[in-house]
C-alpha positions as CSV (number, residue, x, y, z in Angstrom):
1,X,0.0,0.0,0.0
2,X,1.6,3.2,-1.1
3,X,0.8,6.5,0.8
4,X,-0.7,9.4,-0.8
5,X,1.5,12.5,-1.2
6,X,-0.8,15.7,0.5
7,X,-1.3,19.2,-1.5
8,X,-4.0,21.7,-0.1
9,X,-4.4,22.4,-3.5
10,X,-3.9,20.4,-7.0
11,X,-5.0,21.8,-10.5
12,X,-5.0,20.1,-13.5
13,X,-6.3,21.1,-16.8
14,X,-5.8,20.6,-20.8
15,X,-7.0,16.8,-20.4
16,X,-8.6,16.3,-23.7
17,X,-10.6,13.5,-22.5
18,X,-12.4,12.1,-25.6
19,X,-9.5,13.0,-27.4
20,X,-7.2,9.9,-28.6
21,X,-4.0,12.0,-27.8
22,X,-5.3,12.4,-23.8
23,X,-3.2,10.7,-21.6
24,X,-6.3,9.7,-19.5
25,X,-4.3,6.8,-17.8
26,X,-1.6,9.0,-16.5
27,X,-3.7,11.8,-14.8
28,X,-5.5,9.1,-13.1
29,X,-2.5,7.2,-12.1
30,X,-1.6,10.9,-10.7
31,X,-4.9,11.6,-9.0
32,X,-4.7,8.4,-6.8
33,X,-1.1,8.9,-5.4
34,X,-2.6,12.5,-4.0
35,X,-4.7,13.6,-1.6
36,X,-6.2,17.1,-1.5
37,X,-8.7,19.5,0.2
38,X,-9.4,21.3,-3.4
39,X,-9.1,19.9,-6.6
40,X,-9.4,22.6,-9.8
41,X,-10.2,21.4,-12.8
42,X,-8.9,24.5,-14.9
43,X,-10.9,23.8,-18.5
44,X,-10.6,21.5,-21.3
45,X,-11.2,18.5,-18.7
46,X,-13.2,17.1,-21.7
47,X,-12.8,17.8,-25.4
48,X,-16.0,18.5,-26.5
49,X,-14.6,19.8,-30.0
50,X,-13.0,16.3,-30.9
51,X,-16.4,14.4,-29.5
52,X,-18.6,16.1,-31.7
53,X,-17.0,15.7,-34.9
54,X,-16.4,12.1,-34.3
55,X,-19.3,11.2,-31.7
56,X,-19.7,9.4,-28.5
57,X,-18.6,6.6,-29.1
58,X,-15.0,7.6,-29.0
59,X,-15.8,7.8,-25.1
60,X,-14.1,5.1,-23.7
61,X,-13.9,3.7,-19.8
62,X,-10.8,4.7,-19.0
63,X,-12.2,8.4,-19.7
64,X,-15.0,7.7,-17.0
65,X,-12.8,6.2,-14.9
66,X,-11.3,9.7,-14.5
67,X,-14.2,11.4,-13.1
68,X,-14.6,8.0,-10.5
69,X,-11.4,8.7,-9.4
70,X,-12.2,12.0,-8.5
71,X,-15.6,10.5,-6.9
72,X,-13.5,8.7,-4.5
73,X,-11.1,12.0,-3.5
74,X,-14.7,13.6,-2.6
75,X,-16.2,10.6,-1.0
76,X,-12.9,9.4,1.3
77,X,-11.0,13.2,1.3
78,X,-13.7,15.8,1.6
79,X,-12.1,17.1,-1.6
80,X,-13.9,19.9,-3.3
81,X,-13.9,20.2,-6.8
82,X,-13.9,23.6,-8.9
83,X,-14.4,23.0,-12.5
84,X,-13.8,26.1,-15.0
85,X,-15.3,25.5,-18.2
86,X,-12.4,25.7,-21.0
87,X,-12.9,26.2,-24.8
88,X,-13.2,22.9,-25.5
89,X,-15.9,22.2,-23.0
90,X,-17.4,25.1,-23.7
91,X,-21.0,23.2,-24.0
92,X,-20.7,24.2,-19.6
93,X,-21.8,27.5,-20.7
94,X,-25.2,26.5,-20.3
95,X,-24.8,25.3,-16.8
96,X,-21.9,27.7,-14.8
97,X,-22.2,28.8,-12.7
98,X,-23.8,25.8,-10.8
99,X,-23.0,24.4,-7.4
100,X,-23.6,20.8,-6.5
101,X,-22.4,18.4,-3.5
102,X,-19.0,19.3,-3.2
103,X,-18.5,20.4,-6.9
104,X,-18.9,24.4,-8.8
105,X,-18.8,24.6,-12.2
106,X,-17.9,28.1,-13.1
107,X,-16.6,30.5,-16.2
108,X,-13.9,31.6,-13.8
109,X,-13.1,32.6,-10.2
110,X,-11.3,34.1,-7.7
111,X,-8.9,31.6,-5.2
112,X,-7.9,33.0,-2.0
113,X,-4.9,31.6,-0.1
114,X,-2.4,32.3,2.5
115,X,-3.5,36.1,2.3
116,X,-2.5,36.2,-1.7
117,X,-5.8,36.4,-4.7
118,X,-5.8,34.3,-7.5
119,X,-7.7,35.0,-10.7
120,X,-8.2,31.6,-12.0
121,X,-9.6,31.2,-15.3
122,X,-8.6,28.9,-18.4
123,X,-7.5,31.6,-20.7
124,X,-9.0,31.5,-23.8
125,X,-10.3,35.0,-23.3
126,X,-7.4,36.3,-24.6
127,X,-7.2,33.9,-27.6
128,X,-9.4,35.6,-30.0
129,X,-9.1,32.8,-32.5
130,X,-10.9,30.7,-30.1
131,X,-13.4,33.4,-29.1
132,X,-14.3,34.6,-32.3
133,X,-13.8,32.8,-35.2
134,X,-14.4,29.3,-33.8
135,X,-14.4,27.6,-37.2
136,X,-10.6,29.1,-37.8
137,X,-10.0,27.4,-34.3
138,X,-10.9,23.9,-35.2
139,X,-8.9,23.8,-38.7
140,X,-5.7,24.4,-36.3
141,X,-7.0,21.9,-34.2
142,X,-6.9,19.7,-37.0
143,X,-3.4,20.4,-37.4
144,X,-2.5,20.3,-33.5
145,X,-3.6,16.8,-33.6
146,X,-1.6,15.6,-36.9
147,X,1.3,17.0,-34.5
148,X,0.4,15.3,-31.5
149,X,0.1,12.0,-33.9
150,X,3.6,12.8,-34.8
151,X,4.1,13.2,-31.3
152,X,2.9,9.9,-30.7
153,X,4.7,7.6,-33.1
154,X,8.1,9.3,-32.2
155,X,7.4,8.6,-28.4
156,X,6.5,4.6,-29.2
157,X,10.0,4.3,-31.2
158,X,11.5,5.8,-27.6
159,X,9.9,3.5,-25.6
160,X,10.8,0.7,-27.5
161,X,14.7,1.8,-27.5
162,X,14.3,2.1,-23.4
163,X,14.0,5.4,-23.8
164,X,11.5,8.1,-22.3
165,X,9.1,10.5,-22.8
166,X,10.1,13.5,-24.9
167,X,7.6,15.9,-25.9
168,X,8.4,16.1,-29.5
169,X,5.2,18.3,-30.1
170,X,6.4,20.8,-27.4
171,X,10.4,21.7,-28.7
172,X,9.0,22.2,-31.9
173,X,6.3,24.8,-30.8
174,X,9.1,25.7,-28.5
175,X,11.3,26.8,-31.4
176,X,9.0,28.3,-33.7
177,X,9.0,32.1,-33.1
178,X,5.4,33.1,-34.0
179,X,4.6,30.5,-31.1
180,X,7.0,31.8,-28.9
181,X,5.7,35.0,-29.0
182,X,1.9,34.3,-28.7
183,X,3.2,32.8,-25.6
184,X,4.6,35.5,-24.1
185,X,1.6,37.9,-25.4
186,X,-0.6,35.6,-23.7
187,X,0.9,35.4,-20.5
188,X,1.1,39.6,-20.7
189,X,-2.3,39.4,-21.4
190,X,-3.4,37.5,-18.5
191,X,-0.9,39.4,-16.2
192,X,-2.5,42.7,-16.7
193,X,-5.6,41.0,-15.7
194,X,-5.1,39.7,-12.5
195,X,-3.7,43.4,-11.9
196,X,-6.9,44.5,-13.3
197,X,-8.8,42.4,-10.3
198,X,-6.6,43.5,-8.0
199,X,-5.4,40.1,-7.9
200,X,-1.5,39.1,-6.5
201,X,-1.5,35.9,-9.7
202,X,-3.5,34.6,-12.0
203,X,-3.5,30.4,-12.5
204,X,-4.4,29.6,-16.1
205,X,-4.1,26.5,-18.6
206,X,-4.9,26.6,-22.5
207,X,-1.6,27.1,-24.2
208,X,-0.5,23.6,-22.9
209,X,2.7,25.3,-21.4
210,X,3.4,24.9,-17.5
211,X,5.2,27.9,-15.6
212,X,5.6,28.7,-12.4
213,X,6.6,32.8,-12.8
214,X,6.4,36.4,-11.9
215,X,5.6,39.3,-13.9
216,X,5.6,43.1,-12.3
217,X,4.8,41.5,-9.2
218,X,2.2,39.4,-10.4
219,X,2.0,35.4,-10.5
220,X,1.8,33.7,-13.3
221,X,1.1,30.0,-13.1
222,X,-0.4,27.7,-16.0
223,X,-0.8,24.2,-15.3
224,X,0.4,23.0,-18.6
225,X,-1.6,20.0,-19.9
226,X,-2.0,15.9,-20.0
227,X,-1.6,15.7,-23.7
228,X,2.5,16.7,-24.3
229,X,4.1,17.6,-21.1
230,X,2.2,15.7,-18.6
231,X,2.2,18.2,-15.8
232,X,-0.2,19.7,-12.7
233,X,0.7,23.0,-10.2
234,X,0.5,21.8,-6.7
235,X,0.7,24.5,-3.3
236,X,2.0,23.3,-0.1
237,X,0.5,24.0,3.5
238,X,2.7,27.2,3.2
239,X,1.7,28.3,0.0
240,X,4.3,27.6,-1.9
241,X,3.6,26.5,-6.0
242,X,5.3,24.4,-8.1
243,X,4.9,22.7,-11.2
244,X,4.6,18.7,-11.5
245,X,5.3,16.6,-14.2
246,X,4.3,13.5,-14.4
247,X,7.5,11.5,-16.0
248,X,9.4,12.9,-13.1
249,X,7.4,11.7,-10.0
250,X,7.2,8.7,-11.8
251,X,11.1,8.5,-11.4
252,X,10.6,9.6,-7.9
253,X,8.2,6.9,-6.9
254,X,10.7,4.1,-8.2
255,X,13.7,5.5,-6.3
256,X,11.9,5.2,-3.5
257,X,10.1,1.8,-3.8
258,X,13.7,1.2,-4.7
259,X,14.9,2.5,-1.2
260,X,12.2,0.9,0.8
261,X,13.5,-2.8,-0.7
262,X,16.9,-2.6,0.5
263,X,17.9,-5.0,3.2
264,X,18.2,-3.5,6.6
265,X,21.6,-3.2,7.6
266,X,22.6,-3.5,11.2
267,X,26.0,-2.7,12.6
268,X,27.2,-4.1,16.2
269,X,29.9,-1.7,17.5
270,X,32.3,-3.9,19.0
């Protein structure tokens, strides 16, 4: 029996569930080696794009399986759940903001910890492709996911050579300078307005690129995503954020299991 590792607060988002390039199995795998007392779900939980242009039954148990994961955290943790509708789950529109049980679905929000304000929101306000020409949106998407096949194959020839994961989809976005710079316009963007709010950070997702930052003063935290770089922000009891990835505590959890398997060693002073 393995013990859970304790964060006040966990958020995830970018999971593309429904999507054949989610890594569904790993963010579950994640979800039951934690515990927490809030769980935010920061948009694009499910992608509601990819389902409706190739329907339902592209839902598979393992995607469910998710959300019964998270059933358990509430039932045996008290963990509430905050679930901010992304553009790919847009369809939650029609329901936020709605509370339930232990659960609120909402557009966005304001998190308040350790005397600091978080703006939380997924961030596709600021992506007018997304928010205004949806149709535009979806042909990149279509594009995004020929990547992520790429991604893919290129990842199964590692494994195979012992190798392990590399996000081949993220260094090339990485290196591409119109990308680069939509980045950093986007997280400029989103700065100003947690400054706007009066906010001391905003925590965001969308872009699928994890950072753990300040701007001005303000910080900037984006969860990254569980289709290339595998990765969740946790905060300690102090406060404290930092950016997980998935490959990494997998490494961890070996070294120990690793640790706990060596023989005991006593020595008799003589």
């Amino acid at each position: 029996m393995h013990l859970r590792t304790y964060y006040p607060t966990v958020v995830l988002s970018d999971i593309h569930l429904g999507s054949p390039h989610s890594k569904t199995e790993e963010v579950s795998s994640f979800l039951k080696s934690i515990n927490c007392d809030r769980l935010i779900l920061n948009g694009d939980i499910i992608d509601g794009w990819h389902l409706q242009k190739t329907g339902l039954h592209k839902w598979k148990p393992k995607h469910t399986e998710f959300f019964k994961v998270i059933m358990k955290m509430m039932e045996k943790f008290g963990t509430e759940v905050i679930y901010v509708r992304g553009n790919h789950d847009d369809f939650l529109d029609a329901l936020a903001p709605l509370n339930f049980y232990n659960v609120r679905i909402v557009k966005d929000c304001i998190y308040e910890s350790h005397g600091k304000r978080y703006y939380v929101t997924h961030g596709d306000v600021f992506d007018t492709v997304t928010t205004q020409m949806k149709w535009l949106a979806m042909l990149g998407d279509t594009g995004y996911s020929f990547l992520l096949w790429l991604n893919k194959v290129y990842n199964a020839r590692r494994m195979k050579q012992g190798k392990p994961y590399y996000s081949l989809s993220q260094s090339i976005k990485n290196k591409v300078k119109s990308a680069v710079s939509y980045i950093c316009n986007y997280e400029a963007e989103l700065v100003q307005l947690a400054r706007a709010k009066k906010c001391n950070g905003v925590i965001c997702g969308h872009i699928h690129h994890p950072a753990n930052a300040y701007y001005d003063g303000i910080h900037y935290l984006n969860s990254g995503d569980w289709v290339e770089t595998l990765s969740a922000l946790t905060e300690d009891e102090e406060g404290n954020w930092t950016v997980r990835y998935f490959d990494q505590m997998l490494l961890n959890k070996v070294e120990e299991e690793e640790d706990l398997q060596q023989p005991l060693q006593i020595t008799i002073a003589s």
